[in-house]
N, C-alpha and C positions, 0 to 999 in steps of 0.2 A: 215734352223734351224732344228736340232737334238734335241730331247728331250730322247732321247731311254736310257734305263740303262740295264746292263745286271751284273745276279748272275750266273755265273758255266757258264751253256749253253742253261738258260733261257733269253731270250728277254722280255725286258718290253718296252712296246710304250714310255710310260712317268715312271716319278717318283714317282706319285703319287699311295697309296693305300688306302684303306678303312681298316679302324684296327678291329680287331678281338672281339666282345663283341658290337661291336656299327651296324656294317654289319649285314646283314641276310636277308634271301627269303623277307621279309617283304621289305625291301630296292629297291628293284627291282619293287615296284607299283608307288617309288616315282621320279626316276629319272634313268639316261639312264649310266652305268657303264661302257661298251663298251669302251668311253673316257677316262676311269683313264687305268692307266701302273696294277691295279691288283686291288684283293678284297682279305679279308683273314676272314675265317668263324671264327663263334663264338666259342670259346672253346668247344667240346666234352671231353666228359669222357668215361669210359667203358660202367660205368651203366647210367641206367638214375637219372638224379638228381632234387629233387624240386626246390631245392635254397633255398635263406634265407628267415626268417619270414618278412614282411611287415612292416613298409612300408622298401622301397628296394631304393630309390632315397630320395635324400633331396639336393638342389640346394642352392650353395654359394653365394658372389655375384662377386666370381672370376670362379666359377669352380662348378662342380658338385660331390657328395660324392654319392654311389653306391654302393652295398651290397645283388648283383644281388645273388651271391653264387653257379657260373657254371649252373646257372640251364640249362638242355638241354634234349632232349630224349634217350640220350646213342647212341652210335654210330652206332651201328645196325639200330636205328630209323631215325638217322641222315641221313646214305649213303643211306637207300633205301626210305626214304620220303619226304627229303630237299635237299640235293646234286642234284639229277638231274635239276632241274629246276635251282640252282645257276651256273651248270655248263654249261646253255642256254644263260650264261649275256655278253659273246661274249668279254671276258680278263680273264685275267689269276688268277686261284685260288688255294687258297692258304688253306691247312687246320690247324688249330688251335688245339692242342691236349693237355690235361692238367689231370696226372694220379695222383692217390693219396699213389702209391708206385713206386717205381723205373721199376718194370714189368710190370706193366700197359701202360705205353709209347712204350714200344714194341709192346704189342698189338694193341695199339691206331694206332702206324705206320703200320704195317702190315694190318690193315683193309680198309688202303688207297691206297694201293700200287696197288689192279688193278681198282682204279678208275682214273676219267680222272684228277685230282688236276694235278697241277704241283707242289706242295711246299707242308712241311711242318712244320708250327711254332711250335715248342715245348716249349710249356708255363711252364718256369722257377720259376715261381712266384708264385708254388699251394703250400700248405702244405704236408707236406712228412705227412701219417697219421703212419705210422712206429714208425717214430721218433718224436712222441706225438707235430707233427704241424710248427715243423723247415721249412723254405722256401726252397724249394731245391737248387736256384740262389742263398742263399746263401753261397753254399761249391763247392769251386773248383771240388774235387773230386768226389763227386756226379753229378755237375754239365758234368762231361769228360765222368763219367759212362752211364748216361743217355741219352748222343749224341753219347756215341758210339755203344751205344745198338740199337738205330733206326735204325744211320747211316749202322750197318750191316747187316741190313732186308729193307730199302728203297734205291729205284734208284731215289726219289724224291728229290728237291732241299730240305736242313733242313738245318731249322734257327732258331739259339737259342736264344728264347724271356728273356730279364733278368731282375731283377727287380728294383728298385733306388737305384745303389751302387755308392756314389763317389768317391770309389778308389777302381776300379773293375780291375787291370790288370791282378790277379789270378785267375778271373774271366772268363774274356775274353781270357784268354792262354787256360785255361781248356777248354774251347768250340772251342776255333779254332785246340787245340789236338786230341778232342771227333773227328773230320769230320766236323765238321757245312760249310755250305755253305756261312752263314752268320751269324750278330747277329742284331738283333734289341731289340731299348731299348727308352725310360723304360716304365714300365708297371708303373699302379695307386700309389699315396703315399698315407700312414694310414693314416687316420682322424677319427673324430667323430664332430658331432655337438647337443649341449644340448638348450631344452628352458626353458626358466629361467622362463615361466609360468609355467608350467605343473611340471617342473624339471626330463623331462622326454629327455632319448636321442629319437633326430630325424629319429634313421635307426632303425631299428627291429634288424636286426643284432647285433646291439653296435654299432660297427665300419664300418668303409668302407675304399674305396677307394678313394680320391680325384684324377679329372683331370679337363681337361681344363685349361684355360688360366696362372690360376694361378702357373700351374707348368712345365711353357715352360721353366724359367732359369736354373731349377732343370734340364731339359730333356737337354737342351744344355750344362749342364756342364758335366753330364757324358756322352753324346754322346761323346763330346770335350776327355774324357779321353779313353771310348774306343776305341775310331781313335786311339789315339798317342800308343793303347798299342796292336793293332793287323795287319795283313797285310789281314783280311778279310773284303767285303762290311759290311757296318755298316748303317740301316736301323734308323733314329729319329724318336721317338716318342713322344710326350706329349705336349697339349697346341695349337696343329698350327688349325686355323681358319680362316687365312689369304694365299695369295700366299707369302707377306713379311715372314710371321713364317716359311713356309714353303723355303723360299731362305734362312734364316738365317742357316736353320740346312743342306742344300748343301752346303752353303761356307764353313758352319765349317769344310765339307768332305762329310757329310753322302752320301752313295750313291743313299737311295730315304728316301722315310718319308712316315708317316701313319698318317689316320686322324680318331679319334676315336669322342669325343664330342661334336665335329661340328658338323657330319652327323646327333645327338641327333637335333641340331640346326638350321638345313637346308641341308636336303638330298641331296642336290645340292653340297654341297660346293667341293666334289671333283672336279666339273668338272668346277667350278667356278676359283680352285688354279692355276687345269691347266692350262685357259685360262689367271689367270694374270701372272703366270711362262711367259708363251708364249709372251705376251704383252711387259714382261719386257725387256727379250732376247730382241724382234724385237727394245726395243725403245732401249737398247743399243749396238745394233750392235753384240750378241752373240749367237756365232752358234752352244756351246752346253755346257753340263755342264761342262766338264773339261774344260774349256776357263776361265766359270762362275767361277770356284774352283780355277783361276789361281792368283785372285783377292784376295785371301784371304791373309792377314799379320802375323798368326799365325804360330808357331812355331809344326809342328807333327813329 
């Protein structure tokens, strides 16, 4: 049995990753990494950032809302504080980059380029603060500028993170134009949640992010569309807690998946997905995922 996936001229053991905002140094006291196909750090930015006012989580009872707001120590503090030790965890990593103008991301990528990562995601999904907070995953164009501006300064794999589009083709042309290596999707959907004691909202922020469970259909429908609208690896995101969530979005294509709200749930669960991936293949007779993807009825 083969589990292995490969981007460009990267090898991953398995298909499983750890997503970017749930991962971190902290992760590594709780379980053994080594076992998943990668890890992808938490967002850096240039500077450092606090994040949002408190509280920062408020729990659904599908899913979790989150309104973390990039906090990190800026990238300087990041490569020479936290990086080394993440890049001890014996798989492949990935770094997460998320600038608040278009020239920021250049920087962001150049500051990894003589580190050991192998990857990096460029998080699609920040506010352009330029253009007074427009998502940059939302414009084609910006979206092609922004990967081609890495792409011309990194020998790293770059994969462009995008946000919940369901009808992303302009989307996903522009980043496989930009150089991307790959794309992976989707990042958090807006939410808010109010208590009708207090009448006060539950995130300090206003708003958040919802993931988890509740927005695996969402994640599988625009996976489903950026399969049919690129010839690049296409990474799923959103919801999987399961090895089943996690087979759902390989048949549809994806070429691996990320496990962001679970890890919140049990630090384990990567190495938990792999082992029923594994389980399944053996109980049905399959000796790797294209065989697995061969099963599928769907039209790409």
């Amino acid at each position: 049995m083969d589990l292995s996936s490969k981007i460009r001229d990267v090898k991953f053991k398995n298909p499983v990753l750890l997503a970017s905002g749930c991962f971190g140094r902290d992760t590594l006291r709780f379980t053994d990494v080594s076992e998943l196909g990668g890890v992808i750090t938490k967002s850096v930015t240039l500077k450092p950032r606090e994040g949002n006012p408190p509280p920062r989580i408020f729990e659904t009872p599908c899913g979790v809302i989150n309104s973390i707001g990039l906090a990190n120590p800026g990238v300087d503090g990041f490569v020479s504080d936290e990086l080394p030790e993440i890049l001890f965890c014996d798989t492949n990593v990935i770094a997460s980059i998320a600038g608040e103008d278009i020239a920021e991301y250049t920087e962001l990528a150049r500051a990894f380029e003589q580190t050991g990562v192998l990857g990096i995601e460029v998080n699609l999904s920040c506010p352009n603060v330029e253009k007074g907070g427009l998502v940059f995953g939302k414009h084609p164009g910006t979206v092609r500028k922004i990967i081609e501006d890495v792409r011309s300064i990194s020998s790293k794999l770059v994969i462009a993170k995008l946000p919940p589009l369901f009808e992303n083709k302009a989307i996903v042309s522009a980043a496989e134009d930009g150089g991307a290596d790959a794309i992976s999707l989707i990042n958090t959907i807006p939410a808010l949640a109010l208590n009708i004691d207090t009448g006060e909202l539950e995130i300090g922020g206003v708003g958040g992010g919802l993931s988890g469970p509740a927005i695996k259909p969402v994640a599988l429908y625009c996976v489903y569309n950026a399969i049919k609208n690129t010839n690049l690896p296409v990474i799923g995101v959103g919801g999987i807690m399961t090895a089943k969530d996690a087979l759902e979005f390989l048949l549809l294509g994806a070429s691996m998946v990320e496990i962001g709200t679970g890890v919140l749930v049990d630090p384990k669960i990567g190495n938990k997905v792999v082992k029923g991936i594994e389980e399944y293949f053996k109980k049905e007779g399959i000796k790797n995922i294209a065989e697995f993807q061969r099963r599928s009825r769907l039209e790409l």
